[in-house]
DRENDO-1510 file (C-alpha; in Angstrom, 1 decimal, always signed):
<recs>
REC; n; res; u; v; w
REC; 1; UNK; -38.9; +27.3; +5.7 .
REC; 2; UNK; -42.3; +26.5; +6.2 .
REC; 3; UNK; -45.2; +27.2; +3.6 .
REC; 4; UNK; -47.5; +29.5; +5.8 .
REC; 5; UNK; -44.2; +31.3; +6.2 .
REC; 6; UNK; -43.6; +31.8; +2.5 .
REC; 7; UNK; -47.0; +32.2; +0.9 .
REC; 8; UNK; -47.5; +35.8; +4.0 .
REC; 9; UNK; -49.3; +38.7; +2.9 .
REC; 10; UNK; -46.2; +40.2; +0.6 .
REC; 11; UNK; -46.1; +37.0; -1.2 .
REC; 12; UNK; -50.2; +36.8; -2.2 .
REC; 13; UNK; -50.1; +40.5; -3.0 .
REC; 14; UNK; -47.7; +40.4; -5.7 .
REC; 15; UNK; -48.2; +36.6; -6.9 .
REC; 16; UNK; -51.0; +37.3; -9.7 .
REC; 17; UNK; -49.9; +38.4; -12.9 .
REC; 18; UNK; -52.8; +39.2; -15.0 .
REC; 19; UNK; -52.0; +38.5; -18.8 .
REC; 20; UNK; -48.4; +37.6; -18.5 .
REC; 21; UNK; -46.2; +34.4; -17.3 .
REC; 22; UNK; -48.8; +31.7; -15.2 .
REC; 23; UNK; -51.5; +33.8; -16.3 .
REC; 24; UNK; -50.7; +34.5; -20.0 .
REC; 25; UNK; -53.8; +33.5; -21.8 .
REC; 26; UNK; -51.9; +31.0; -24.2 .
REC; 27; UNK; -50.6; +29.2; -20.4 .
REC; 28; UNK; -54.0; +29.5; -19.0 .
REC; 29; UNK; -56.2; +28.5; -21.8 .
REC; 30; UNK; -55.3; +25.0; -22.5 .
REC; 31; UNK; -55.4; +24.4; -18.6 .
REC; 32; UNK; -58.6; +25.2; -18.2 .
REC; 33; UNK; -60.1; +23.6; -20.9 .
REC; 34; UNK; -58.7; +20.3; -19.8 .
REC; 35; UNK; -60.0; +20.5; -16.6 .
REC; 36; UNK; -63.7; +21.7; -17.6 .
REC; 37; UNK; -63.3; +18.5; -20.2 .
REC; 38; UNK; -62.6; +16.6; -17.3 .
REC; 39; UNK; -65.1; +17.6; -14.7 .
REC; 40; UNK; -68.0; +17.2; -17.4 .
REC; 41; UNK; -71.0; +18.3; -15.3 .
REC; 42; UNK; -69.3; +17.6; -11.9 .
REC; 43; UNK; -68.2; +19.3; -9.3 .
REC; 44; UNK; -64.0; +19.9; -8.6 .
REC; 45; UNK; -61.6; +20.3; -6.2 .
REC; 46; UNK; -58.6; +22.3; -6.2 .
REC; 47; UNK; -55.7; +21.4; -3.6 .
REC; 48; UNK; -53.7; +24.5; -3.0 .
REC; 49; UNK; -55.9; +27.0; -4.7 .
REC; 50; UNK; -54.1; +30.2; -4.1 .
REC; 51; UNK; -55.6; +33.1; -5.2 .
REC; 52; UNK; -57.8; +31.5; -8.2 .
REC; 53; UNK; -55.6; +31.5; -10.8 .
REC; 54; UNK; -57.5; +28.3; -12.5 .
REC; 55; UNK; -60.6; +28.0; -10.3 .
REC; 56; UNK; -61.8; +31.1; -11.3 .
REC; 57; UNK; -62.0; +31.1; -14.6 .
REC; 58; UNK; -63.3; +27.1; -14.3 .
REC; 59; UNK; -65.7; +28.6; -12.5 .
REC; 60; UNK; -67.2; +31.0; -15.1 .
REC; 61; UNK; -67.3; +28.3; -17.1 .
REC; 62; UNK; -69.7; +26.9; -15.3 .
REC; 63; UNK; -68.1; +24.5; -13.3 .
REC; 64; UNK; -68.7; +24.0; -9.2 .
REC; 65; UNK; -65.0; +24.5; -8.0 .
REC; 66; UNK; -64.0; +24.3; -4.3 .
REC; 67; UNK; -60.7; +24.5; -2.9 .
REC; 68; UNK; -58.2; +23.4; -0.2 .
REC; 69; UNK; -55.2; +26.2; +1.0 .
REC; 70; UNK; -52.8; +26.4; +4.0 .
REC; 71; UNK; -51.5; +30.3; +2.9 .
REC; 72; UNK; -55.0; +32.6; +4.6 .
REC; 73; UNK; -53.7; +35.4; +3.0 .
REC; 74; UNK; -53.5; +33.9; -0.6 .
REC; 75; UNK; -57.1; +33.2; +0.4 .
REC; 76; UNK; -57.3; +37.0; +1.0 .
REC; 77; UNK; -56.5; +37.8; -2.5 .
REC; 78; UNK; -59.1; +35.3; -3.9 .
REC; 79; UNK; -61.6; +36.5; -2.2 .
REC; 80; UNK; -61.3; +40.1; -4.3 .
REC; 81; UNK; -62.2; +38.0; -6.9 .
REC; 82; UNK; -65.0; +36.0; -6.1 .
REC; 83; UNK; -67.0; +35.2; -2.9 .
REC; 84; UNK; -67.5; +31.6; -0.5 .
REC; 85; UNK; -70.7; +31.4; -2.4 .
REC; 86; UNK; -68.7; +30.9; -5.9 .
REC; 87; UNK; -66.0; +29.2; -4.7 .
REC; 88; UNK; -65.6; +27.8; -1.3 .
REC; 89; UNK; -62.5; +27.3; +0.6 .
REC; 90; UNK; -61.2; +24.9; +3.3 .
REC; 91; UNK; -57.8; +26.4; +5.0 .
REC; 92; UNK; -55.5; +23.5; +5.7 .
REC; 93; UNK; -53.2; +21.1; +4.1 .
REC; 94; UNK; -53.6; +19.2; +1.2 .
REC; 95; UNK; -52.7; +16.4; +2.5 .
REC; 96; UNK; -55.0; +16.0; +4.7 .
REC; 97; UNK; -58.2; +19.0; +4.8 .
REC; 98; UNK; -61.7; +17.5; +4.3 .
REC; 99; UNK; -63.9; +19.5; +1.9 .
REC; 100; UNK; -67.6; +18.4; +1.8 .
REC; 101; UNK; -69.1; +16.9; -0.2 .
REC; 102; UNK; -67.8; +14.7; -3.3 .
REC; 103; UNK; -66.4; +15.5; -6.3 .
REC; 104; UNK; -65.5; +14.0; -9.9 .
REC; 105; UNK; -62.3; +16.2; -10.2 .
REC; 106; UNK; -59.6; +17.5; -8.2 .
REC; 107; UNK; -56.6; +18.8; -9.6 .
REC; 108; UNK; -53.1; +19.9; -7.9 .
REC; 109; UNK; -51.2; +22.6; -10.9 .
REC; 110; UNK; -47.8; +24.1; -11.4 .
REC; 111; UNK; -45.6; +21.8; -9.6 .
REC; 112; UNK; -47.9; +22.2; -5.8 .
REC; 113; UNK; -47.7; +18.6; -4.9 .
REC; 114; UNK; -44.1; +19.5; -4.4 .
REC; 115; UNK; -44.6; +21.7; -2.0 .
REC; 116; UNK; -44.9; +18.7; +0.1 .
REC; 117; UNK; -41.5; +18.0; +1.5 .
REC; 118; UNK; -41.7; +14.5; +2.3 .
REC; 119; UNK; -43.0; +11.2; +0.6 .
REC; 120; UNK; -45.1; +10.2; +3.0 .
REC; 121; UNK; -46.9; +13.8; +2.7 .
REC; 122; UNK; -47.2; +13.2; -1.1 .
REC; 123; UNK; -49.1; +9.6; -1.0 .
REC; 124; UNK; -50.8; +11.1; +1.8 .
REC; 125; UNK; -52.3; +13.9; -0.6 .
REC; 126; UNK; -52.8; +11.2; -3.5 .
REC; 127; UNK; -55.3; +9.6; -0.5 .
REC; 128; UNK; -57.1; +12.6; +0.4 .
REC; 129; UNK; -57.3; +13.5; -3.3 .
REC; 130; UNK; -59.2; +9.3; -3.5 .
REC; 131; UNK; -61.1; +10.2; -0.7 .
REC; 132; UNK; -62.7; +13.0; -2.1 .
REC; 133; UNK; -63.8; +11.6; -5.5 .
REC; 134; UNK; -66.4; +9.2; -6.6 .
REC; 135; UNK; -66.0; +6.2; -8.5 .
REC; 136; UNK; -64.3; +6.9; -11.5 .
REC; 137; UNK; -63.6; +10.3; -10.4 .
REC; 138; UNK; -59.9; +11.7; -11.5 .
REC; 139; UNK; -56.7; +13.3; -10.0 .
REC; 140; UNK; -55.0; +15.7; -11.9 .
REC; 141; UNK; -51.3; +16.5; -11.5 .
REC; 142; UNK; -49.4; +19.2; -13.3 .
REC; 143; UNK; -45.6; +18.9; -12.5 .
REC; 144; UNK; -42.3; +19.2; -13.4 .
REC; 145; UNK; -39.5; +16.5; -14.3 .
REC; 146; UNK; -36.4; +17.2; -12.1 .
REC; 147; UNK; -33.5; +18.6; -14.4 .
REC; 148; UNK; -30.6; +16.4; -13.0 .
REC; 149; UNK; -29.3; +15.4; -16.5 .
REC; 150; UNK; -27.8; +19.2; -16.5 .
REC; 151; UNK; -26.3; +18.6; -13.5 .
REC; 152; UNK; -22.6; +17.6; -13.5 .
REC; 153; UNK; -20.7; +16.0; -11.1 .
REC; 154; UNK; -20.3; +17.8; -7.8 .
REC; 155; UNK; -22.2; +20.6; -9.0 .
REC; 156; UNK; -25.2; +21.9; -6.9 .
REC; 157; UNK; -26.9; +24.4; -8.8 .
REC; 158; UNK; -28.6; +25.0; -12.0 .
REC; 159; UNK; -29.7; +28.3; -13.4 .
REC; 160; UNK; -33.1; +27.9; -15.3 .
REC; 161; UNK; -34.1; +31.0; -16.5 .
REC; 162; UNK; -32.1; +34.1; -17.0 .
REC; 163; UNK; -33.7; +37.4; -18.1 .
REC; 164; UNK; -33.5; +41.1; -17.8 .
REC; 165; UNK; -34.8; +41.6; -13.9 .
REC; 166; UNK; -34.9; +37.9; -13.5 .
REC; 167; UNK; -32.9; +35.3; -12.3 .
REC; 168; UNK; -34.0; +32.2; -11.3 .
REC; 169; UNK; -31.8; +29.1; -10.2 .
REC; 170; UNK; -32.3; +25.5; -8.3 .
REC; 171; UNK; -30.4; +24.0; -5.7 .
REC; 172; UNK; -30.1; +20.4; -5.7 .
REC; 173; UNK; -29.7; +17.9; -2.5 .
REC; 174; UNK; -30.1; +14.9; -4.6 .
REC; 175; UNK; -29.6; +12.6; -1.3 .
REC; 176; UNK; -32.9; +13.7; +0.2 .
REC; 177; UNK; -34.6; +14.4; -3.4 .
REC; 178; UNK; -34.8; +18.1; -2.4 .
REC; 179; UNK; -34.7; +21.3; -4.5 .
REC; 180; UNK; -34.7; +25.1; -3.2 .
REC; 181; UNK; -36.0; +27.7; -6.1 .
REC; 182; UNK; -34.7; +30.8; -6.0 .
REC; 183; UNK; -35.8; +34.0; -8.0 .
REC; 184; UNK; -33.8; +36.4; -7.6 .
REC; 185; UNK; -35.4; +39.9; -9.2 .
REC; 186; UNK; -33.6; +43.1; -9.8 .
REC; 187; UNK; -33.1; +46.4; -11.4 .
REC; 188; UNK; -32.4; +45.6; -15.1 .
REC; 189; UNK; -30.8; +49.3; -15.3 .
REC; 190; UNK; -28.4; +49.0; -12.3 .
REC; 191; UNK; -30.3; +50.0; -9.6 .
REC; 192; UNK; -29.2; +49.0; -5.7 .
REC; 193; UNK; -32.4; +46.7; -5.1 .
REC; 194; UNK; -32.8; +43.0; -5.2 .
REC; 195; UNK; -34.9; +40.5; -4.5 .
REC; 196; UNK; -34.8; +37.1; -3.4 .
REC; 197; UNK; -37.8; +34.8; -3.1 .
REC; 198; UNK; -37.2; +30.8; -1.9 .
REC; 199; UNK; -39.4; +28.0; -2.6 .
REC; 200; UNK; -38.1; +24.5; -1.0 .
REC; 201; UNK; -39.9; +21.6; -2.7 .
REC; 202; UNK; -39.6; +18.0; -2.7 .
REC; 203; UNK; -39.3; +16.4; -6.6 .
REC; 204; UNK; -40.7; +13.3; -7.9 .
REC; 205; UNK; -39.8; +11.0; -10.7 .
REC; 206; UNK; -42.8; +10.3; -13.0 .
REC; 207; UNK; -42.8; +6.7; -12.0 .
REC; 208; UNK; -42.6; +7.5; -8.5 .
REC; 209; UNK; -45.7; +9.5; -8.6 .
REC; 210; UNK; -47.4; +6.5; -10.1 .
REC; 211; UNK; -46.6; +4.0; -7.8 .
REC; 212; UNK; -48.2; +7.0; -5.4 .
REC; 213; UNK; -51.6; +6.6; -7.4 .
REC; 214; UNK; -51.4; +3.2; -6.9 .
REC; 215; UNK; -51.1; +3.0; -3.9 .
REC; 216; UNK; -54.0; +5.0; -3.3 .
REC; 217; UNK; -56.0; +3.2; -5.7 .
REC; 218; UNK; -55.9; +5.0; -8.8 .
REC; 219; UNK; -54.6; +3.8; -12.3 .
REC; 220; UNK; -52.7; +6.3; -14.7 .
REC; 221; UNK; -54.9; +7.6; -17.4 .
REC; 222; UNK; -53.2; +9.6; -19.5 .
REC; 223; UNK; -49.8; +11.5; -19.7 .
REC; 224; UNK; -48.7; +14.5; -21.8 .
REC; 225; UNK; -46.2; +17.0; -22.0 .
REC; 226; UNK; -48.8; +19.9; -21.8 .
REC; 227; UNK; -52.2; +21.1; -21.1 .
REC; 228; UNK; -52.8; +20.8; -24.5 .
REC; 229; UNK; -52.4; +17.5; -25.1 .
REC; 230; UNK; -48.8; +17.6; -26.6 .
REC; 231; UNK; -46.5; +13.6; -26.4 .
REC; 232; UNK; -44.6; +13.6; -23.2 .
REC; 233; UNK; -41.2; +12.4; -24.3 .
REC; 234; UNK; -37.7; +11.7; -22.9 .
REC; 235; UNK; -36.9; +15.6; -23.0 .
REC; 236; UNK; -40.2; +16.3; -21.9 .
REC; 237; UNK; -39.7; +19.3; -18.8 .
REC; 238; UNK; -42.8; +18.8; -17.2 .
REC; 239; UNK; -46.1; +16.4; -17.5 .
REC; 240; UNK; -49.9; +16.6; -17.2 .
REC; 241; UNK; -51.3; +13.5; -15.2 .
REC; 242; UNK; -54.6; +12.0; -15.0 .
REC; 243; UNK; -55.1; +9.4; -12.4 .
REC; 244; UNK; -58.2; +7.9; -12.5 .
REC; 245; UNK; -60.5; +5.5; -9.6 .
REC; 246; UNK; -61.9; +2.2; -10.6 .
REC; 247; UNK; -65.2; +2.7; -11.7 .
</recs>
């Protein structure tokens, strides 16, 4: 599966869900305040933008946000929200697009640097993330911790969420560090159609994705369990990571 192929037209049409889930205000909120704390009065940079769902609210609050994006049609959808002028995008990969200019933020959210399906992409994407910040500048991270203490022996698949309509479970190859999301969505009352949407990803350990930063020159800030500034703890499902540059 490659990512152009998943993120098509279909995909970007039905990915923004104004008020609920990603974009509930209570999800969105926190997120964006951290990252408007964090770009001060500097420009940011947003790998795999999609269609907006942080930069343009960052934006309207005043600060300059770019972006980098391989899906043109998730593109699409951000541009019925705001023009290049507002925010500016680069199609390409994360790992390796050159946006002009230089920044003092950019920032990869829910999970993305996953999308990545090989190490070597992921440190590549912590050096284009260096490359494009100043001194001092910072790399943001948002990203899950991999659920393999639910896993029992010889068992491949986890279901994570389970809801009326909504299904969603993970498949584990645990020799290659890979996981396939899969949301499966359906007629609560019965009916004959389903859905099924795929995501492949590629999971890091927290200390692995340090020992990325470092190697692309950046020390670990901070880390917490949530936008908001919550402990990150043993149980902790997912982390917010800033990596910052020598000054």
């Amino acid at each position: 599966m490659r990512q152009e192929d998943i993120w098509d037209e279909r995909t970007a049409r039905r990915y923004d869900t104004p008020g609920t889930g990603m974009f509930a205000p209570e999800v969105l909120g926190p997120a964006v305040d951290r990252l408007a704390g964090l770009a001060g009065a500097g420009p940011a940079l947003e790998f795999a933008i999609g269609t907006g769902r942080v930069a343009v609210p960052l934006a309207e609050r005043g600060v300059p946000v770019s972006g980098v994006e391989l899906s043109r049609p998730m593109v699409d959808q951000l541009r019925t929200k705001v023009d290049e002028r507002t925010v500016p995008v680069v199609i390409g990969d994360m790992a390796s697009a050159t946006v002009p200019g230089r920044f003092t933020l950019v920032y990869l959210v829910f999970n993305t640097i996953a999308n990545l399906l090989t190490q070597r992409e992921q440190v590549a994407c912590f050096r284009n993330a260096a490359r494009h910040l100043g001194p001092g500048g910072r790399f943001v991270i948002e990203l899950w911790v991999p659920e393999l203490r639910k896993l029992p022996p010889g068992q491949r698949a986890l279901v994570f969420t389970a809801e009326d309509g909504y299904v969603g479970l993970d498949t584990y190859d645990v020799l290659r560090q890979h996981v396939v999301s899969h949301h499966f969505r359906f007629d609560p009352a019965g009916g004959p159609e389903a859905e099924v949407f795929r995501t492949p990803q590629r999971y890091i350990w927290p200390a692995e994705l340090d020992l990325m930063a470092q190697l692309a020159g950046f020390e670990l800030e901070s880390r917490h369990a949530d936008w908001a500034g919550a402990e990150f703890v043993a149980d902790s499902p997912s982390h917010v990571s800033v990596y910052r540059l020598p000054t």
